[in-house]
Backbone as CSV, one residue per row, in Angstrom:
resi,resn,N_x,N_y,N_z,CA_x,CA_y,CA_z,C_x,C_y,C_z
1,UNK,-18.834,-24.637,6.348,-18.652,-24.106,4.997,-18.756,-22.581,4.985
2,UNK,-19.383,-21.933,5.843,-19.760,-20.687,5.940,-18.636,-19.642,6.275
3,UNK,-17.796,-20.435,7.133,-16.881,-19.788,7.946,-15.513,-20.006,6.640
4,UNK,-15.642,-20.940,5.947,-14.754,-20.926,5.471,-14.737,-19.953,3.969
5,UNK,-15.930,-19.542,3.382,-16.414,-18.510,2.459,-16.525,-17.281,2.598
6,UNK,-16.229,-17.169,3.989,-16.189,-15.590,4.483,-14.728,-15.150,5.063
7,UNK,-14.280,-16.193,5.574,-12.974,-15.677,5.377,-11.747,-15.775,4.185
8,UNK,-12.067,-16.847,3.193,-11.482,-16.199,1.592,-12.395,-15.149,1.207
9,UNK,-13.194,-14.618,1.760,-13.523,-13.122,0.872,-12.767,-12.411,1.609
10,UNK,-12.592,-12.633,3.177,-11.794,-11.510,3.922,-10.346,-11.299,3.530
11,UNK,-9.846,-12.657,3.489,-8.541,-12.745,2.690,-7.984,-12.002,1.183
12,UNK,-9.234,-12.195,0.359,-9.084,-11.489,-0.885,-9.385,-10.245,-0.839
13,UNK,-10.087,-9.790,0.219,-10.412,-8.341,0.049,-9.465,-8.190,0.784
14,UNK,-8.667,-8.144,1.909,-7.391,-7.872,2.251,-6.195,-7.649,1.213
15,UNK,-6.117,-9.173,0.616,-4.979,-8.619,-0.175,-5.295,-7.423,-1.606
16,UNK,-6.526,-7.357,-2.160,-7.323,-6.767,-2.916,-6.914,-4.709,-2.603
17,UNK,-7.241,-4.677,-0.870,-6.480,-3.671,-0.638,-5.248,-2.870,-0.339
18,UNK,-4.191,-4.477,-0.400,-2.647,-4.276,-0.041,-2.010,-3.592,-1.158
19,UNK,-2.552,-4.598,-2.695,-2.212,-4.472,-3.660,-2.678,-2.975,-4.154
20,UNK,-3.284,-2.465,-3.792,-4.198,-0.726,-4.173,-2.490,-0.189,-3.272
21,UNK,-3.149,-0.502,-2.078,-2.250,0.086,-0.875,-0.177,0.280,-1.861
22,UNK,-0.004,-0.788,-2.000,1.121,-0.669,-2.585,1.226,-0.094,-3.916
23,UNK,0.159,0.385,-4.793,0.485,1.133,-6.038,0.464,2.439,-5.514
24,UNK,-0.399,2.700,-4.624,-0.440,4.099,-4.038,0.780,4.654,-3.676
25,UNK,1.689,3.781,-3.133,2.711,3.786,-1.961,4.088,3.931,-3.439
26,UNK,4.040,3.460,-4.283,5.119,3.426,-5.137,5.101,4.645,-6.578
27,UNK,3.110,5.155,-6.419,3.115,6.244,-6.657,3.898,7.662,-6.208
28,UNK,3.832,7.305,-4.853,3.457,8.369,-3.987,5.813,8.190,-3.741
29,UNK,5.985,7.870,-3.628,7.611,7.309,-3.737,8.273,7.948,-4.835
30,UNK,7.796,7.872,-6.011,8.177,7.938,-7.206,8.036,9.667,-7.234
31,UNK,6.764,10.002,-6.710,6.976,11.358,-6.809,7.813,12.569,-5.830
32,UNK,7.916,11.776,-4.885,8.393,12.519,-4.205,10.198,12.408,-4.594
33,UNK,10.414,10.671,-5.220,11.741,11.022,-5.747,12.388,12.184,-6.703
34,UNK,11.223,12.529,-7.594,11.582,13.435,-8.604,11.708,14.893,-7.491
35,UNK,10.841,15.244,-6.641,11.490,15.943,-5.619,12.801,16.338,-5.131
36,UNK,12.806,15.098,-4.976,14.577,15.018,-4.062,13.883,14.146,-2.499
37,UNK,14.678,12.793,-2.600,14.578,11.586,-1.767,15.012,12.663,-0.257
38,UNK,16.029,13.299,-0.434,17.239,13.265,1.031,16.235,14.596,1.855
39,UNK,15.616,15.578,0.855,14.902,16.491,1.762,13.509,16.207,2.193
40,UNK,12.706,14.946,1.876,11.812,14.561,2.834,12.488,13.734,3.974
41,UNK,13.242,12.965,4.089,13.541,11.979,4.839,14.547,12.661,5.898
42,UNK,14.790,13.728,5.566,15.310,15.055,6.671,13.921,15.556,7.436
43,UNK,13.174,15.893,7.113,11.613,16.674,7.464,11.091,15.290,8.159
44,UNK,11.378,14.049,7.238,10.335,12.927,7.894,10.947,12.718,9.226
45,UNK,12.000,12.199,9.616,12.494,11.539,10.978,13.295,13.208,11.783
């Protein structure tokens, strides 16, 4: 039982941080679109 209560917390705190992880990520997207998409992705690769 133990093993199985600690890894749905690991699971939820995983996805708990994907879901952060991906608002960050669509923040962080969004602003750089108002930028201009084509002159990071020149600088990035």
């Amino acid at each position: 039982m133990n093993d199985y209560s600690t890894l749905a917390i690991v699971i939820c705190y995983i996805l708990f941080l994907g879901v952060i992880a991906a608002i960050l990520l669509y923040l962080i997207v969004k602003r750089i679109g108002k930028k201009g998409k084509e002159g990071f992705e020149e600088r990035d690769h």
